[in-house]
C-alpha positions in Angstrom: -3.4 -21.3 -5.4 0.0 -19.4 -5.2 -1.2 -16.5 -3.7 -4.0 -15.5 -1.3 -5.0 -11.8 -1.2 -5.8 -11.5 2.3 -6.3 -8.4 3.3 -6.9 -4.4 1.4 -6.6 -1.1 3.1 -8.2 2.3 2.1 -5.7 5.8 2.8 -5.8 9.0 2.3 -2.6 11.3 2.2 -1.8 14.8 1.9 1.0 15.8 -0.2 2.8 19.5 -0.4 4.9 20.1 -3.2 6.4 23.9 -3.0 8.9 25.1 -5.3 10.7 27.7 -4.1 12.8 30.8 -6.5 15.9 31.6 -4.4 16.2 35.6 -3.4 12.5 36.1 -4.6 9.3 36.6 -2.5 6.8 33.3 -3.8 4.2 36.3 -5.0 6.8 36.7 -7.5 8.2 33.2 -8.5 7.4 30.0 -6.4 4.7 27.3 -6.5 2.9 25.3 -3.6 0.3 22.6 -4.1 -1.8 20.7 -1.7 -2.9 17.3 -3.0 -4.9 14.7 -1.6 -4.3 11.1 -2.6 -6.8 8.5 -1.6 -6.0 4.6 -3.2 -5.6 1.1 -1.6 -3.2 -1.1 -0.6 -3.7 -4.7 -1.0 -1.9 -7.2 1.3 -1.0 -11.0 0.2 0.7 -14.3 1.6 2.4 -16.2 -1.5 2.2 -19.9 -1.3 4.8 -20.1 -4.3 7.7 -20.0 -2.1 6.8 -22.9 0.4 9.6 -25.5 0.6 8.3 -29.7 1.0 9.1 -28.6 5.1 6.3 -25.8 5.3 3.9 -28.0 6.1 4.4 -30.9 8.8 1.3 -33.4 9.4 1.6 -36.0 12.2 1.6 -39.2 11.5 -2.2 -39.9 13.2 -3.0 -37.3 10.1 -5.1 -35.4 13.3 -3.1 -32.3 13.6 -1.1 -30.2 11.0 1.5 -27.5 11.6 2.1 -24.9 9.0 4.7 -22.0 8.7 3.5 -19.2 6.1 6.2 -16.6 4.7 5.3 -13.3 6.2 2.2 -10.8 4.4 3.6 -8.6 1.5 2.0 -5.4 0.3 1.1 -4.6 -3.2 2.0 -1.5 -5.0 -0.8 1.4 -3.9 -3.6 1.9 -6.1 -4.4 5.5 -6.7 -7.7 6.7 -7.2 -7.9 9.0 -9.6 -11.6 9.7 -8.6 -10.9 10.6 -5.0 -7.8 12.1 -5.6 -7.7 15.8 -5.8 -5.7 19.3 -5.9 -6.6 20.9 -2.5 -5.3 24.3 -3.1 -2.9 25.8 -5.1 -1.0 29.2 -5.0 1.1 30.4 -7.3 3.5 33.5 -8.1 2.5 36.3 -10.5 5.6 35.1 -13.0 4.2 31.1 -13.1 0.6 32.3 -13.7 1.9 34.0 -16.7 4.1 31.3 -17.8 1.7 29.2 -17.4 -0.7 31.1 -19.4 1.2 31.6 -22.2 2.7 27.8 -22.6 1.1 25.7 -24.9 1.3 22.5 -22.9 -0.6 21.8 -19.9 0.9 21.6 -16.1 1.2 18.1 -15.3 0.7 16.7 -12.1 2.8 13.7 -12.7 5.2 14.3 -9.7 1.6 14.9 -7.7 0.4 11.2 -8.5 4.3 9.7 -8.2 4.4 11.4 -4.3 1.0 10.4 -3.2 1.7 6.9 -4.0 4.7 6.7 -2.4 3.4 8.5 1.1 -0.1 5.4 0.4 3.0 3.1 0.3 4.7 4.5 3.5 1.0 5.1 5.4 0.6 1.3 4.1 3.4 -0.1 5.8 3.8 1.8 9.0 -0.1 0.5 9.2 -1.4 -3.0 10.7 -2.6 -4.3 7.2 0.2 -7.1 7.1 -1.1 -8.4 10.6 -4.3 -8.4 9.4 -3.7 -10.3 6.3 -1.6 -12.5 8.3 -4.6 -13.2 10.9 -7.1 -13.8 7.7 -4.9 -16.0 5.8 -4.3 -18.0 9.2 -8.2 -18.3 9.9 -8.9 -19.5 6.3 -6.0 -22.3 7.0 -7.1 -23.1 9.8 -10.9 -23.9 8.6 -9.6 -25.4 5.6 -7.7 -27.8 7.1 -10.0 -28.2 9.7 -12.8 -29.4 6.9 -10.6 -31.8 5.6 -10.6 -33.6 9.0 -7.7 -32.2 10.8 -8.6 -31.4 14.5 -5.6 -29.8 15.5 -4.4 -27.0 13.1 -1.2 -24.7 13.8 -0.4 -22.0 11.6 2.7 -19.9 12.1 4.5 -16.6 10.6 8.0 -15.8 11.7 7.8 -12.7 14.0 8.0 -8.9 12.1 11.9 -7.5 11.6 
């Protein structure tokens, strides 16, 4: 087991994307859009980057210290199903423009700023502490089952 996925979080973000026509009113030329991206974050310890001194057992084999690497966050997951254009105003020139073009208005950049504010709302969140506590509760009963009676698990304090 390299890596234990301890922990998932569920956001929702608002993202507004205007586009602004310099010296014209937006009725004329200009574009804003009010998105709501919803997704997860999941939260992981990787046990693939423990060196031989991670884990220290005494020499009675009763108690067992060890020191975890700190929680990382996956990239979000957007859901595409709970994701959604809130509102959308547009100037009389983009209607037409839009109108007349024969490809569709992509909402790309939409998707690409959701994720990113999922990522920021992510890590300004308590979902690494949590997935530090669960990954230190399953080490804790594991070693525990396999006879330890003292366990100690420790993660080096957040920068």
């Amino acid at each position: 087991m390299a890596r234990f996925q301890a922990a998932s979080g569920e956001f929702q973000v608002v993202v507004d994307l205007e586009r602004d026509a310099r010296f014209l009113p937006d009725a004329i030329r200009g574009e804003r859009t009010l998105f709501v991206g919803a997704g997860t974050v999941d939260a992981y310890v990787d046990f693939s980057g423990l060196s031989g001194d991670a884990v220290t057992v005494s020499p009675d084999r009763t108690s067992v210290t060890v020191r975890l690497p700190r929680a990382a966050l996956e990239k979000p997951n957007l859901d595409n199903k709970r994701s959604y254009v809130f509102a959308r105003q547009r100037g009389i020139t983009n209607r037409i423009e839009e109108f007349l073009s024969t490809k569709p208005a992509s909402q790309q950049e939409l998707y690409i700023l959701a994720e990113r504010k999922i990522a920021e709302a992510a890590a300004a969140s308590e979902l690494r502490g949590r997935a530090e506590q669960n990954t230190r509760l399953m080490l804790e009963n594991l070693l525990k089952s396999l006879g330890f009676t003292q366990v100690t698990v420790t993660v080096p304090p957040a920068t």
